[in-house]
PAFIKOL-787885 format. One record per residue (C-alpha): residue number from 1; residue in three letters; x, z, y. Coordinates in nm, 3 decimals. Example, Ala and Ser with C-alpha at 12.3 -4.5 7.8 and 13.67 -1.06 7.14 Angstrom:
# PAFIKOL-787885
(1,ALA,(1.230,0.780,-0.450)) (2,SER,(1.367,0.714,-0.106)) 
# end
This chain:
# PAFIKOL-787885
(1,UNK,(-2.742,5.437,6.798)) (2,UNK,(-2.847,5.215,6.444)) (3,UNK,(-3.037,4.903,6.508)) (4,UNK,(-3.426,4.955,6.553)) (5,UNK,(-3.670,4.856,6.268)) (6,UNK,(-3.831,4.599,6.432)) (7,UNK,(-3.480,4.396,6.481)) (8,UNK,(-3.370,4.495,6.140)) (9,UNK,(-3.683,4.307,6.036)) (10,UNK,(-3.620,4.010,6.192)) (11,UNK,(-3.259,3.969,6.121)) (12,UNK,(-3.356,4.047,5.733)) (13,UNK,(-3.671,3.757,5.738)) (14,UNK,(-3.420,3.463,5.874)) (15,UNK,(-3.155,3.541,5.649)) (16,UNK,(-3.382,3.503,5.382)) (17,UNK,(-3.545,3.230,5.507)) (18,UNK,(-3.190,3.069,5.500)) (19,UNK,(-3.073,3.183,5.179)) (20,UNK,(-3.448,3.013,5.049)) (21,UNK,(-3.433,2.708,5.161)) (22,UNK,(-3.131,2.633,4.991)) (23,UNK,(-3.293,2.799,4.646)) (24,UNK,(-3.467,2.536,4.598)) (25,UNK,(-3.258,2.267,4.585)) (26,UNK,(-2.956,2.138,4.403)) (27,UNK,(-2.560,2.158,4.452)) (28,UNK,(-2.502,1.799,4.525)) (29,UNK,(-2.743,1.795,4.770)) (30,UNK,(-2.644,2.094,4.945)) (31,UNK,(-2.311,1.892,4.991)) (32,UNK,(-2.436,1.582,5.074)) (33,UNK,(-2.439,1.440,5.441)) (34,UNK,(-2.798,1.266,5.517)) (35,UNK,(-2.687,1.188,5.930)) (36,UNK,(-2.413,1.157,6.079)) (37,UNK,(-2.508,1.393,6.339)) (38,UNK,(-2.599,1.674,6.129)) (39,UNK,(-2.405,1.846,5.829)) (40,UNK,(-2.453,1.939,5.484)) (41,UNK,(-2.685,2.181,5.418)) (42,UNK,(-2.491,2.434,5.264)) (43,UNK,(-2.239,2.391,5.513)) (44,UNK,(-2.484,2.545,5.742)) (45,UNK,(-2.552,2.871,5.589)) (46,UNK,(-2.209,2.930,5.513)) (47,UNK,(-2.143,2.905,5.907)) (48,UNK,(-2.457,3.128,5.991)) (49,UNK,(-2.260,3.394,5.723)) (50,UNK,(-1.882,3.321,5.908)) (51,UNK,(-2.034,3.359,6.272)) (52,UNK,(-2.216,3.720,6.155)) (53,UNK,(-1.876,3.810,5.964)) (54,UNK,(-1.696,3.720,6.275)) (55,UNK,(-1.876,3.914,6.548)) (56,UNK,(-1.922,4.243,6.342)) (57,UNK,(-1.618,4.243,6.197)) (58,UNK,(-1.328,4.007,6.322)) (59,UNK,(-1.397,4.131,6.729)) (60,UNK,(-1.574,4.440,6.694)) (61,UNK,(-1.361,4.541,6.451)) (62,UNK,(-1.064,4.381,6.456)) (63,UNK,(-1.062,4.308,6.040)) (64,UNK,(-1.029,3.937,6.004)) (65,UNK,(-1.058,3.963,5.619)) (66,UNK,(-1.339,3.750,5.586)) (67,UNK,(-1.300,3.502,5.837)) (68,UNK,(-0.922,3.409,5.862)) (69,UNK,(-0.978,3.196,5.561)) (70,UNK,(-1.279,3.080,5.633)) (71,UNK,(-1.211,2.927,6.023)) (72,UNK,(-1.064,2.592,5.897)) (73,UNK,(-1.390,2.512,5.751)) (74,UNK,(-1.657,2.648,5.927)) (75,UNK,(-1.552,2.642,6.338)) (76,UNK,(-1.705,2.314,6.403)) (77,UNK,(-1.390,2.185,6.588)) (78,UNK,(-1.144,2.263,6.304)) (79,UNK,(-1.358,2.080,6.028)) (80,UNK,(-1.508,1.728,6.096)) (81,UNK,(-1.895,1.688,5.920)) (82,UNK,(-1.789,1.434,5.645)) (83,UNK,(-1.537,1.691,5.515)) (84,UNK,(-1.741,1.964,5.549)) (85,UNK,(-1.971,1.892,5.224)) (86,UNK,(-1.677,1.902,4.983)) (87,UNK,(-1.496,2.170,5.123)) (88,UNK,(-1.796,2.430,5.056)) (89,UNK,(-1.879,2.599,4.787)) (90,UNK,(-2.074,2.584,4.440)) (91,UNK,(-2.445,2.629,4.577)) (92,UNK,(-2.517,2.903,4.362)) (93,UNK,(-2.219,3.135,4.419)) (94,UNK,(-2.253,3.022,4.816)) (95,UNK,(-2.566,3.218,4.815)) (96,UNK,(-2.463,3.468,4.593)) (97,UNK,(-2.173,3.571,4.862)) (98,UNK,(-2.406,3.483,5.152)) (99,UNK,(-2.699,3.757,5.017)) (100,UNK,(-2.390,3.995,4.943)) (101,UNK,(-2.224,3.978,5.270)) (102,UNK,(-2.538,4.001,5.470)) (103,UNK,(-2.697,4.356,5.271)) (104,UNK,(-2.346,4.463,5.336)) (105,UNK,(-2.343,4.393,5.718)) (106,UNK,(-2.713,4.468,5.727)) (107,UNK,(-2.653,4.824,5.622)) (108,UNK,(-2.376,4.799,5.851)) (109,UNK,(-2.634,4.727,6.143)) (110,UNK,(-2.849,5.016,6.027)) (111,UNK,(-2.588,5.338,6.003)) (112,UNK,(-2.382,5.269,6.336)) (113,UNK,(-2.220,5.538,6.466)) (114,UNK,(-1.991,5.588,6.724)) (115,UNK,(-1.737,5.423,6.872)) (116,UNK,(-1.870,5.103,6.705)) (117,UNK,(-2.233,5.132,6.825)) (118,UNK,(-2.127,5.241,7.177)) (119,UNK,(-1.952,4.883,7.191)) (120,UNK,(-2.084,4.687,7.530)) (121,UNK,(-2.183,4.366,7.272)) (122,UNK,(-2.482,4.644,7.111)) (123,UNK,(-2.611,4.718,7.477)) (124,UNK,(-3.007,4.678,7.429)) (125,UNK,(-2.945,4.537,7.076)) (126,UNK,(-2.769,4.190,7.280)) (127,UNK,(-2.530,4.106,6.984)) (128,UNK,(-2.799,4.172,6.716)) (129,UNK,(-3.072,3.924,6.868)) (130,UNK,(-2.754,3.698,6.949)) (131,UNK,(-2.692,3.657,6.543)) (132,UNK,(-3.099,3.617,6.490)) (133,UNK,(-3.112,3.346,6.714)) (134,UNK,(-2.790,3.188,6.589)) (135,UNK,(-2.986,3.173,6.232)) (136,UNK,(-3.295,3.059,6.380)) (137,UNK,(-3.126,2.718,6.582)) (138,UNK,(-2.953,2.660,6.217)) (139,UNK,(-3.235,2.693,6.044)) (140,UNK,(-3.413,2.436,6.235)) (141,UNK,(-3.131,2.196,6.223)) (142,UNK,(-3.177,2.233,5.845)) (143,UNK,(-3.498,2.121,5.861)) (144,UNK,(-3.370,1.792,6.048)) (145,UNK,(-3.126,1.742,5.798)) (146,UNK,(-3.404,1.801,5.493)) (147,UNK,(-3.643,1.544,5.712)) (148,UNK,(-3.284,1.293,5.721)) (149,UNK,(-3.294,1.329,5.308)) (150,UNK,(-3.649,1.249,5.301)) (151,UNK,(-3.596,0.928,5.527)) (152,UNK,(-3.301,0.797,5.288)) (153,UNK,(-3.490,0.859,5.001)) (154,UNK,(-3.841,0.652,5.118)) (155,UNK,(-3.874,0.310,4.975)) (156,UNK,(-4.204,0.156,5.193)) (157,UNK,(-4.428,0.231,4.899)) (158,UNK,(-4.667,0.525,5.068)) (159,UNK,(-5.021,0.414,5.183)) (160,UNK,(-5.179,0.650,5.512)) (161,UNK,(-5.493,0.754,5.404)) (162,UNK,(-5.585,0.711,5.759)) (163,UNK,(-5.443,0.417,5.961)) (164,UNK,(-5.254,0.492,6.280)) (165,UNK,(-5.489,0.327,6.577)) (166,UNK,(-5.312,0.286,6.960)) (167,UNK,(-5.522,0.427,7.209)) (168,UNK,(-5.507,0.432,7.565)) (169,UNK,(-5.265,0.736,7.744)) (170,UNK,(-5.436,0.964,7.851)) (171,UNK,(-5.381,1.124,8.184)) (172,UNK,(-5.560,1.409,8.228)) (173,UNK,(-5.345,1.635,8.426)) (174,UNK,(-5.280,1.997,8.637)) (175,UNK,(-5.172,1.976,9.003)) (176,UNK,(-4.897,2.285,9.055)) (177,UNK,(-4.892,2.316,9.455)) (178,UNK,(-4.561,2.347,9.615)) (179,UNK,(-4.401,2.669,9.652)) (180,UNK,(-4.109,2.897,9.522)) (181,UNK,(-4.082,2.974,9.157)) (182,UNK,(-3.860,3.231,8.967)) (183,UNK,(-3.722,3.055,8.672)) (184,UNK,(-3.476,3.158,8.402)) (185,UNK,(-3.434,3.419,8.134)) (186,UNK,(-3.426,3.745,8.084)) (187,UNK,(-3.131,4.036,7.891)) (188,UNK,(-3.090,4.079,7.652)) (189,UNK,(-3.272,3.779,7.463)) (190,UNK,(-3.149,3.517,7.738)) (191,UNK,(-2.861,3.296,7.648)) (192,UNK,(-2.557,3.271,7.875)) (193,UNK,(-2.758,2.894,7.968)) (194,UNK,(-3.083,3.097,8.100)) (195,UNK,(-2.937,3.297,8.359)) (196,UNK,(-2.966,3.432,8.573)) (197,UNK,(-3.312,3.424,8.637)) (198,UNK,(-3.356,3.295,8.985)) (199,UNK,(-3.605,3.123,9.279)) (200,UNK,(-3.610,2.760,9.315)) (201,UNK,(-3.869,2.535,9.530)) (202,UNK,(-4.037,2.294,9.381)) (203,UNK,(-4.293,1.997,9.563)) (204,UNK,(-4.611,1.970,9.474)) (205,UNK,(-4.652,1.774,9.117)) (206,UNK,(-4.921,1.648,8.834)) (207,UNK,(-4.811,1.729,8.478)) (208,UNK,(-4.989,1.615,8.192)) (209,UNK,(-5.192,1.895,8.012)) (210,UNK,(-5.014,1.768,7.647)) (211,UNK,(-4.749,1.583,7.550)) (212,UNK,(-4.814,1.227,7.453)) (213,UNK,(-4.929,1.202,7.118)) (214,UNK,(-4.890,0.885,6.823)) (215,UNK,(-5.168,0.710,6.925)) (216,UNK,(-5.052,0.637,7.267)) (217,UNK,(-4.711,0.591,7.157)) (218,UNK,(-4.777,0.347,6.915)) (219,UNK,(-4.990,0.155,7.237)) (220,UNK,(-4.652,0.100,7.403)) (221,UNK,(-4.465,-0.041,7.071)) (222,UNK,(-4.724,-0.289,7.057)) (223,UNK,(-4.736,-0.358,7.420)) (224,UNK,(-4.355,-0.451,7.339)) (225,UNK,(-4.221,-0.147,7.540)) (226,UNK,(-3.938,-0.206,7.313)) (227,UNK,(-3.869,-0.536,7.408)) (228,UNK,(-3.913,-0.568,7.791)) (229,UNK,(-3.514,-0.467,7.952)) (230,UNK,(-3.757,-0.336,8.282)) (231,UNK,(-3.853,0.009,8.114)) (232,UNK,(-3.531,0.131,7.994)) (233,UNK,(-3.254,0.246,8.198)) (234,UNK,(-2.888,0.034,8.181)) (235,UNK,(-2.712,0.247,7.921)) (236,UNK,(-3.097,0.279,7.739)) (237,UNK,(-3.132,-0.100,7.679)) (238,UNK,(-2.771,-0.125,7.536)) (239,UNK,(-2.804,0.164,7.312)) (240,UNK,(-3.183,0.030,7.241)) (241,UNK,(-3.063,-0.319,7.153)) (242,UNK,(-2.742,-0.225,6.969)) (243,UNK,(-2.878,-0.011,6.779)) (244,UNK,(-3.217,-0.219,6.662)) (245,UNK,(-3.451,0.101,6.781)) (246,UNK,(-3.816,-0.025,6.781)) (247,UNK,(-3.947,0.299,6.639)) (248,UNK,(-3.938,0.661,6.627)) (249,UNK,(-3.663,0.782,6.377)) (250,UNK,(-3.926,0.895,6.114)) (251,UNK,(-4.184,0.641,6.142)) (252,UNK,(-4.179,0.363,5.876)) (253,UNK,(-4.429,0.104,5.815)) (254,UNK,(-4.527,-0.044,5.415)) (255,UNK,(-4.611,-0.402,5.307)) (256,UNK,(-4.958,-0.420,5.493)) (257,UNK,(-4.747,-0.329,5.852)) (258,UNK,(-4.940,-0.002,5.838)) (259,UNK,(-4.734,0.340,6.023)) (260,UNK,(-4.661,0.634,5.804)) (261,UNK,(-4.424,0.974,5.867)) (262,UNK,(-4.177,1.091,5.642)) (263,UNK,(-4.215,1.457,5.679)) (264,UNK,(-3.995,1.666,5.415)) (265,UNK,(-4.106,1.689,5.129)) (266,UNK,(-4.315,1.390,5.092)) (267,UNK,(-4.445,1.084,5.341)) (268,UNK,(-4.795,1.160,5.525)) (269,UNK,(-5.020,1.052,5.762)) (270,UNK,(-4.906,0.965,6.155)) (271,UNK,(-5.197,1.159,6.269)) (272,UNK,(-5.319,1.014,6.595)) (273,UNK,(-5.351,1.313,6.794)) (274,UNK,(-5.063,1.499,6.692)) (275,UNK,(-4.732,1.472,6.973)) (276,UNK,(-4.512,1.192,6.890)) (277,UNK,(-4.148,1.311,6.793)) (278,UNK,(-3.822,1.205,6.675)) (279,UNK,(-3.763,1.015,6.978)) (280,UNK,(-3.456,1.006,7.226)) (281,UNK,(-3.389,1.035,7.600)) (282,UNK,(-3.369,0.661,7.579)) (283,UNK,(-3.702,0.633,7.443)) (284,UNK,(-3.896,0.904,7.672)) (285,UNK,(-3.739,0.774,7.993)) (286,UNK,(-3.917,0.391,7.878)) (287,UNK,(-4.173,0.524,7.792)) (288,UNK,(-4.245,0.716,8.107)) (289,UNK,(-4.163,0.409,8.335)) (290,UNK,(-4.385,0.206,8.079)) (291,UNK,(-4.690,0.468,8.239)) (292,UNK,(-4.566,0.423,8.564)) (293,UNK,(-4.515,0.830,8.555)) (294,UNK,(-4.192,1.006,8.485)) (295,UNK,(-4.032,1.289,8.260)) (296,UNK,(-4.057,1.624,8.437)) (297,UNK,(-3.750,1.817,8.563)) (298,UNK,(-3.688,2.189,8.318)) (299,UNK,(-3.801,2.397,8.576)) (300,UNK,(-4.117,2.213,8.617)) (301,UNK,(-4.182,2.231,8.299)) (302,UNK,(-4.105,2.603,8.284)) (303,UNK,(-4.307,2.701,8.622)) (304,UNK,(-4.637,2.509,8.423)) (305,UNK,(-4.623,2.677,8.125)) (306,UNK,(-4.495,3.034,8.236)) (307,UNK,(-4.867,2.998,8.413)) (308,UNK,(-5.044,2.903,8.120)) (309,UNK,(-5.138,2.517,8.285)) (310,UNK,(-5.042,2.362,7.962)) (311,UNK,(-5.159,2.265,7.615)) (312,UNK,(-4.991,2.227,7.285)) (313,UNK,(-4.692,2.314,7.411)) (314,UNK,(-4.447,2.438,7.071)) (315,UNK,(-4.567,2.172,6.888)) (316,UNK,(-4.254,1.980,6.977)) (317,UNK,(-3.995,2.002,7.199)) (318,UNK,(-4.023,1.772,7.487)) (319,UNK,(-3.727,1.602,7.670)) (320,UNK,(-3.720,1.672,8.058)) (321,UNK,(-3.552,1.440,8.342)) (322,UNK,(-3.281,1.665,8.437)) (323,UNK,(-2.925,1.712,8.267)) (324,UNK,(-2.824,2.021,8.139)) (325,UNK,(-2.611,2.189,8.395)) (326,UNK,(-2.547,2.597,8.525)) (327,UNK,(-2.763,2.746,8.702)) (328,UNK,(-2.582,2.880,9.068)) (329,UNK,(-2.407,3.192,8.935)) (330,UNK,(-2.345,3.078,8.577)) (331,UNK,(-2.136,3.329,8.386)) (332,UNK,(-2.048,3.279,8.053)) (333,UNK,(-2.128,3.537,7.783)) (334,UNK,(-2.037,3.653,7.500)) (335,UNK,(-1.737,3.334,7.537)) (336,UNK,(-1.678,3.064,7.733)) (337,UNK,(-1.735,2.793,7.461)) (338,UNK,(-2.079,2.878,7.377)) (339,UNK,(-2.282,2.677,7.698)) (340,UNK,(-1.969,2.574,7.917)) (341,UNK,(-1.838,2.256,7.740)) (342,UNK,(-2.161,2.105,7.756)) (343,UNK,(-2.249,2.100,8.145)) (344,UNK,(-2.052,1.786,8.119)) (345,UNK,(-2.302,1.552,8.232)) (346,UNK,(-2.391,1.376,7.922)) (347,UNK,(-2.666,1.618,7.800)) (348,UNK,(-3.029,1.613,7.855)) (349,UNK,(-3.251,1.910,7.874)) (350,UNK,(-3.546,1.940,7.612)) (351,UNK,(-3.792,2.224,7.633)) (352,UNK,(-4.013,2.392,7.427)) (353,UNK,(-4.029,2.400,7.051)) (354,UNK,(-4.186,2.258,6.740)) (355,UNK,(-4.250,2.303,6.434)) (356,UNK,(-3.993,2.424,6.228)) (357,UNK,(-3.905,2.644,6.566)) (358,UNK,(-3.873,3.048,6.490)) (359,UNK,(-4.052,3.293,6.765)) (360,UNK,(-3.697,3.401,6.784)) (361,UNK,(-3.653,3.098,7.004)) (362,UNK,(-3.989,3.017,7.175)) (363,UNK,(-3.963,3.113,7.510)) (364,UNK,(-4.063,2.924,7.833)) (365,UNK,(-3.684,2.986,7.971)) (366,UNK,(-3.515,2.860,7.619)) (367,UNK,(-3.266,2.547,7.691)) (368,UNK,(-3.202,2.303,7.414)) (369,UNK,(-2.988,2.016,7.525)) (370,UNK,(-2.889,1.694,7.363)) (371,UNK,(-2.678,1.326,7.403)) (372,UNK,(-2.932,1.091,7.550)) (373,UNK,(-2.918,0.885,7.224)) (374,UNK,(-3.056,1.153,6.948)) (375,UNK,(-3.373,1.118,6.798)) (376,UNK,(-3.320,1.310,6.523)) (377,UNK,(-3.462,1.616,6.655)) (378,UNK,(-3.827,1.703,6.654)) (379,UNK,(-3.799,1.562,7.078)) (380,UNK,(-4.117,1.371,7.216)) (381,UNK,(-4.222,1.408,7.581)) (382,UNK,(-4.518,1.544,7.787)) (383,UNK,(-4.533,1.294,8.141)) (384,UNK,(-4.567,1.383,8.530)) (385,UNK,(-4.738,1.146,8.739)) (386,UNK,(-4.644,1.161,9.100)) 
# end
């Protein structure tokens, strides 16, 4: 059976999408390295292209052609990120191959016949939505790393046509009543992470109808949230001083003290009612003991918004309490190293999605999980008061 329409379609938009966003720009900065956490642009599509090559062709085929060479540079454990930028190649002919390969394993997609489209990986169209989605995380992370060159590139000069006021949290709220929930995802869009879908109990709890937004935020830097050890957990405080954090990552402030966002392509406003992002674990876990409320586990999180309690959820993802761990039957699919190495205690759950999110991703079950210390993503936090 070929791949239907509809998922030809989508694979066909975010590959362009990808191959666009590069267009635009230049080779040296599709090389270049803006965070430490995040790597060169280019770098990034030329993954996307390996991982597509390597599933259609290298297992389901067994014709390594176009990946044997390739696996040094773009399997994230073979190939550090500051060696990754030199190591690809010229923009230009990058996309030139990229839009090449992809027609070619496009049309691929579309004229299956058997055995290849009777293999278990095309059941329900699994291994096709599996590449979409594995576009659609990159091309958010590209985003990140376009905001990171945006950041290096500010010099304090932009005035806000509006000045950023605080204002008082506000804590309006929905009461979920205690009782059992089904959580998790669904085949065949669910990652490995999302399954199974299951029943868990959860006590009766307040969440906050939307997540906290710049106005409020910017009430608990100049409360000195920052500055007072008694909001911020042990390892928080030591990252927090260390580190200098007094700020989210994209907030900067000009001669007059006044707050501004660097936003790719150009600084803007901090609108006051727009969810606060590009904030850490660190910083959400303060600033939910600064409220004297806390961050909510995943699965309340889920439970509220699979019943439509919330607001402005998708507008940015929104770190949860818990740690990112397997749900009770856990078993990993399509390989063990896609969710496995990182139930190692040290990652923290964030939910939802934001801006630069594709529907690809937005679903109430989809996981995203980070180090308590990043703040490059577009994270803020939505509160539960108990």
């Amino acid at each position: 059976m070929s791949t239907s329409l509809a998922t030809m379609i989508r694979l066909r938009a975010i590959q362009n999408k990808s191959r666009q966003l590069l267009a635009s720009l230049n080779d040296k900065i599709s090389r270049t390295q803006f965070h430490q956490d995040l790597s060169p642009l280019g770098w990034h599509l030329g993954h996307c292209l390996y991982i597509e090559n390597y599933w259609l062709h290298e297992v389901l085929q067994s014709d390594n052609s176009q990946t044997k060479k390739l696996e040094s540079l773009y399997i994230p454990e073979n190939c550090p990120r500051p060696q990754r930028g030199k190591r690809i190649p010229k923009l230009k002919q990058l996309i030139k191959d990229a839009q090449l390969q992809q027609d070619n394993n496009d049309l691929l997609l579309i004229e299956m016949t058997p055995p290849f489209s009777k293999h278990k990986l095309f059941q329900d169209e699994y291994l096709q939505y599996f590449i979409i989605q594995h576009y659609a995380q990159h091309f958010e992370t590209m985003h990140m790393v376009l905001n990171q060159m945006s950041i290096k590139k500010d010099r304090g000069k932009y005035k806000p046509g509006q000045v950023l006021q605080a204002a008082p949290l506000c804590t309006d709220s929905v009461q979920i009543n205690a009782n059992e929930f089904e959580v998790g995802g669904e085949s065949p869009l669910a990652y490995d992470n999302e399954l199974p879908r299951h029943k868990t109990r959860l006590e009766s709890f307040n969440i906050a109808l939307r997540p906290v937004n710049n106005a409020e935020y910017l009430a608990f830097i100049e409360a000195g949230g920052y500055e007072q050890e008694q909001y911020w957990s042990d390892s928080g405080w030591q990252w927090r001083s260390e580190n200098n954090i007094c700020q989210p990552d994209h907030w900067k402030q000009n001669k007059k003290g006044d707050w501004y966002a660097i936003e790719y392509p150009k600084p803007a406003d901090l609108v006051a009612s727009h969810p606060v992002y590009g904030i850490s674990h660190y910083e959400a876990d303060a600033f939910a003991r600064w409220s004297n409320a806390r961050l909510p586990h995943e699965h309340e999180w889920e439970v509220s918004v699979a019943q439509g309690k919330l607001e402005y959820t998708g507008k940015v993802w929104e770190w949860c309490g818990n740690i990112f761990y397997p749900y009770q039957g856990f078993q990993a699919f399509p390989y063990n190293g896609y969710s496995q190495p990182w139930f190692d205690d040290k990652h923290y759950v964030v939910r939802g999605a934001g801006r630069h999110t594709r529907p690809e991703i937005r679903r109430p079950s989809f996981r995203n999980f980070y180090n308590a210390d990043k703040r490059h993503i577009f994270a803020g936090l939505r509160l539960v008061f108990d």
